[in-house]
C-alpha positions in Angstrom: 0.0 0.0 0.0 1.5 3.4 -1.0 2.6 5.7 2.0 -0.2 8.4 2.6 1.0 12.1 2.4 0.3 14.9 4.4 -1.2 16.7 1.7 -3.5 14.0 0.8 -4.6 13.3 4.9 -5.1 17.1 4.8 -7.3 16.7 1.8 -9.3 14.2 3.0 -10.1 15.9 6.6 -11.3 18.9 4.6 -13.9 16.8 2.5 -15.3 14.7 5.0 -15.9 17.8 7.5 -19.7 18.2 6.3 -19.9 13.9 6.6 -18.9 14.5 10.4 -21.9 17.0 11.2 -24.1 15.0 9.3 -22.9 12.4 11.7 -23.3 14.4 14.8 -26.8 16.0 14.0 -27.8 12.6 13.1 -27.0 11.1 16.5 -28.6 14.1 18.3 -31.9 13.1 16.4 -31.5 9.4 17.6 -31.1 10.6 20.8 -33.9 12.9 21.1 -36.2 10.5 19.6 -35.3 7.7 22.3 -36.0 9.8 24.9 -39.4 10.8 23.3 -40.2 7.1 22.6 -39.5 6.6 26.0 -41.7 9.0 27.3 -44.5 8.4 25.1 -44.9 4.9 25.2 -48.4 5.0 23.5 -46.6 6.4 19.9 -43.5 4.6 20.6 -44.0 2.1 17.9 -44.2 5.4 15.1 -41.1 7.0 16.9 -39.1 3.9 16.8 -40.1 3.7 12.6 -38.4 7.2 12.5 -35.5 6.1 14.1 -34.9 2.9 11.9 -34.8 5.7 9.3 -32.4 7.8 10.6 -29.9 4.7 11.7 -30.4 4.0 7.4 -29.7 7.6 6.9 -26.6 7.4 9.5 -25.3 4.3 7.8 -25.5 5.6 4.4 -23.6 9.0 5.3 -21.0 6.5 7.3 -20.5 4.7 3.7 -20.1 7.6 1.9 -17.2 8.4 4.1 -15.8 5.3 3.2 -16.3 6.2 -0.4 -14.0 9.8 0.5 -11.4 7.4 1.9 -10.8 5.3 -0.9 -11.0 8.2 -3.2 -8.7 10.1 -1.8 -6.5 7.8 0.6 -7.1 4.7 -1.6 -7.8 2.9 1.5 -10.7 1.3 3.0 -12.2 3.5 6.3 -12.7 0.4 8.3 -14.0 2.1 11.6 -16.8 4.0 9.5 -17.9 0.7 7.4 -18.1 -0.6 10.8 -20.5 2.1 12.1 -22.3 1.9 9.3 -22.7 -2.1 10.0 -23.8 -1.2 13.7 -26.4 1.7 12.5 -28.3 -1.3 10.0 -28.3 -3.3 12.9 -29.8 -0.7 14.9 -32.4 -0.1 12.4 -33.5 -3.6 12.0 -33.1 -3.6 16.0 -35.7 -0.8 16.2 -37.7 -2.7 13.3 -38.1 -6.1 15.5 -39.1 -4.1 18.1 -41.9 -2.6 16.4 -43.2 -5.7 14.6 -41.5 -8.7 16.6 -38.5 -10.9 15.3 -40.7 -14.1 15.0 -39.8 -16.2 11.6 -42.3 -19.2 11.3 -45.8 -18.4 12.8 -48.6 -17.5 12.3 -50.2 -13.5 11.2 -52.4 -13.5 14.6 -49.1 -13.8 16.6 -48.0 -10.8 15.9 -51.0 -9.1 14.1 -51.9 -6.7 17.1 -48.3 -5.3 17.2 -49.3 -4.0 13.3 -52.5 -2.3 14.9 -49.9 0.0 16.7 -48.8 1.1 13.1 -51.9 1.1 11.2 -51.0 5.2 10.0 -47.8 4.0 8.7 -49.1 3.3 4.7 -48.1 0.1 2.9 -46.0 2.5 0.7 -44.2 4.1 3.4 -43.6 0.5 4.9 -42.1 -0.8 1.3 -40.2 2.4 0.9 -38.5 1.9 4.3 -38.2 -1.9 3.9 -36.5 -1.3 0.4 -34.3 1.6 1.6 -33.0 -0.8 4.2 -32.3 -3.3 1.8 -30.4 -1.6 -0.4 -28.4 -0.1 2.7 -27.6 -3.6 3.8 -26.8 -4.5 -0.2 -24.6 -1.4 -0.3 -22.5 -2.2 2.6 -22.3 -6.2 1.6 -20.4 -5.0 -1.8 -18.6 -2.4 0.2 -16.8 -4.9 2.7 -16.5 -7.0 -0.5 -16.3 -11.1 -1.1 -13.6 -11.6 1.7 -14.5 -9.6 4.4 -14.6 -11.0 7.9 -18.6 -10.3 8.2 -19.0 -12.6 5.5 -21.0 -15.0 7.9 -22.3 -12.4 10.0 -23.9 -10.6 7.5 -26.2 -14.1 7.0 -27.7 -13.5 10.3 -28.4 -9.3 9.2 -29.8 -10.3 6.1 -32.0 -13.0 7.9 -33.0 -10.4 10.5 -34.1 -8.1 7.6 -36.2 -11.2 6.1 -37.9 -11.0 9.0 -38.6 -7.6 9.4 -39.8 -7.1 5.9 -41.9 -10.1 6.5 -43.4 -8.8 9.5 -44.1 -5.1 8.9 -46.5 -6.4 5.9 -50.3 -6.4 6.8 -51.2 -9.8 5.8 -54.7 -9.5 6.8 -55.1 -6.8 4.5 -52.7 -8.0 1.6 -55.8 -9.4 -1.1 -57.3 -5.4 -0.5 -53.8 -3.8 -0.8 -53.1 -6.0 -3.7 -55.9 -5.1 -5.9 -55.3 -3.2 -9.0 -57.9 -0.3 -7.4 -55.7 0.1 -4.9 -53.5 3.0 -4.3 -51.6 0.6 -2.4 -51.0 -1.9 -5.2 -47.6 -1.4 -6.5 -46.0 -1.3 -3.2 -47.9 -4.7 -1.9 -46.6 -6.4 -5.1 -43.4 -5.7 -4.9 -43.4 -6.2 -1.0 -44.3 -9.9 -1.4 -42.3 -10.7 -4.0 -39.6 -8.9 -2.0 -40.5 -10.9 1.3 -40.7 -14.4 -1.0 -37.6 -13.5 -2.4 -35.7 -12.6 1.1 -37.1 -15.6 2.9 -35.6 -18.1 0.5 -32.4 -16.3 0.2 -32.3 -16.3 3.8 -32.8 -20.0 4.1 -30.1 -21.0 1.8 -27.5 -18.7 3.3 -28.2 -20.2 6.5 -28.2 -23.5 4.8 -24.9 -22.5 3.3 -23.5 -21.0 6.9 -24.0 -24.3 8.0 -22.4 -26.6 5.4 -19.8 -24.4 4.9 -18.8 -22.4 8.0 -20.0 -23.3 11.5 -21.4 -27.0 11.5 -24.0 -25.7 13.8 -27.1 -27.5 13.7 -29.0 -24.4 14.9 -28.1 -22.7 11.6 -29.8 -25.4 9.6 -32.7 -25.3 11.8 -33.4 -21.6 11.3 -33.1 -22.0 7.6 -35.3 -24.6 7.7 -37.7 -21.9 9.6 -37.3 -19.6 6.9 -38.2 -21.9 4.3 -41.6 -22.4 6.6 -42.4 -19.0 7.1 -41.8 -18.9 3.1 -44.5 -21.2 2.8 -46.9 -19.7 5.0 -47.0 -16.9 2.7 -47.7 -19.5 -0.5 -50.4 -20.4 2.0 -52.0 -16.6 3.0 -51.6 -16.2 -1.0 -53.7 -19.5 -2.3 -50.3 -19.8 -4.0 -50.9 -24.1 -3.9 -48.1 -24.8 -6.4 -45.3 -22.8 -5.2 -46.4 -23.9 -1.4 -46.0 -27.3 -2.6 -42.4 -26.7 -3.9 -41.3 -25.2 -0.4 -42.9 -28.2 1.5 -40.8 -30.8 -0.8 -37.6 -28.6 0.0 -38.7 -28.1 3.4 -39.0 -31.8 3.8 -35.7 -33.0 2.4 -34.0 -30.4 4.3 -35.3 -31.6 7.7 -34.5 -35.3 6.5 -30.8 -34.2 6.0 -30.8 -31.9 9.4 -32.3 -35.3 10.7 -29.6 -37.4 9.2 -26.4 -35.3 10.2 -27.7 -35.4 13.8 -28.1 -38.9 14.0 -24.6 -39.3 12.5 -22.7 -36.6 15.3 -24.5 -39.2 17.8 -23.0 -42.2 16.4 -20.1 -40.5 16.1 -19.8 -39.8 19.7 -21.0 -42.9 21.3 -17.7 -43.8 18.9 -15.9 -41.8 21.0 -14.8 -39.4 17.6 
């Protein structure tokens, strides 16, 4: 790596001046909304949608600061892609609490938490939901293929699944979906986001395991992706494509089944 001169340090604390007061007013605004959420816990749940917003707009100025490094340092700004990585996680954070982190059950389970919400439009939920993902996309390609997160960023993406998953009204998706609708772009492209995210999410886990951490538990909470994928098939009258997911559902649980049986064997072997 070529020896960074003063000149060119100098440069780059000039540019990302306005990035650091973004930074700090940003952080002010997460603070003050805290304290609001926790004095009002009746609008709580709306607060707490604001601040997933502002962590997105945190990580994305973090990023960019990134970008100034590389531009002008030619070096990667580790400590600011790793803010950036703790602000999406604080946003999906905020997220799970709104709507819950629960992957396979059912709507009803978590259907009142929506109720707390209801002002919050199915376009303003897609437009948050695909802002997030495209924050989380963005810093994935930052870090690049052989980043240290590489496995880390399976549980992120999955927690996202969820999120998206959750913050869709389920009860009201045939309504939302119709071409009438004012809400019918946005629900389209929110399942097909949610279908898409829950089997991605099930074979990263699924690749995780296989490939990195020979945790069982891995496996298992692809398989519950793959689940929750087919409870939406289900909500959708979708019979064909639920089918599919039950077939892959089922031979996944015969091989988590399988490799379980053999670590036993294995250690009444004494392996």
């Amino acid at each position: 790596m070529a020896k960074i001169s003063e000149n060119e340090r100098q440069a780059y604390s000039e540019r990302v001046k306005s990035y650091v007061d973004v930074t700090k007013a940003l952080l002010k605004t997460e603070k003050d909304l805290a304290q609001e959420a926790r004095k009002k816990p009746s609008e709580a749940p709306m607060i707490k949608l604001a601040l997933a917003d502002e962590m997105l707009n945190l990580a994305s100025n973090y990023i960019a600061v990134n970008g100034v490094s590389q531009a002008l340092l030619r070096v990667k700004n580790e400590e600011s892609l790793n803010d950036a990585r703790k602000s999406l996680y604080k946003a999906v954070i905020y997220l799970e609490e709104i709507v819950s982190n629960l992957i396979d059950v059912p709507f009803s389970d978590y259907e009142d938490k929506l109720k707390l919400i209801v002002d919050f439009d199915p376009n303003q939920r897609y437009n948050l939901i695909r802002k997030l993902g495209f924050s989380i996309d963005l810093l994935v390609h930052t870090y690049g293929d052989n980043t240290k997160w590489r496995w880390t960023f399976v549980e992120l993406e999955g927690r996202f699944a969820t999120a998206a998953k959750n913050i869709l009204d389920l009860k009201n998706v045939y309504t939302n979906s119709s071409p009438e609708s004012p809400y019918y772009d946005s629900t389209v492209y929110h399942l097909r986001l949610v279908k898409k995210l829950l089997n991605q999410s099930a074979d990263r886990y699924r690749e995780k395991y296989e490939l990195s951490t020979s945790q069982f538990s891995d496996f298992k909470t692809g398989i519950s992706y793959l689940a929750a994928l087919r409870r939406i098939h289900i909500v959708l009258a979708e019979a064909e494509e639920s089918e599919s997911i039950k077939k892959k559902h089922a031979i996944w649980k015969q091989k988590l089944e399988a490799d379980m049986k053999k670590q036993e064997e294995m250690k009444k072997r004494g392996m």
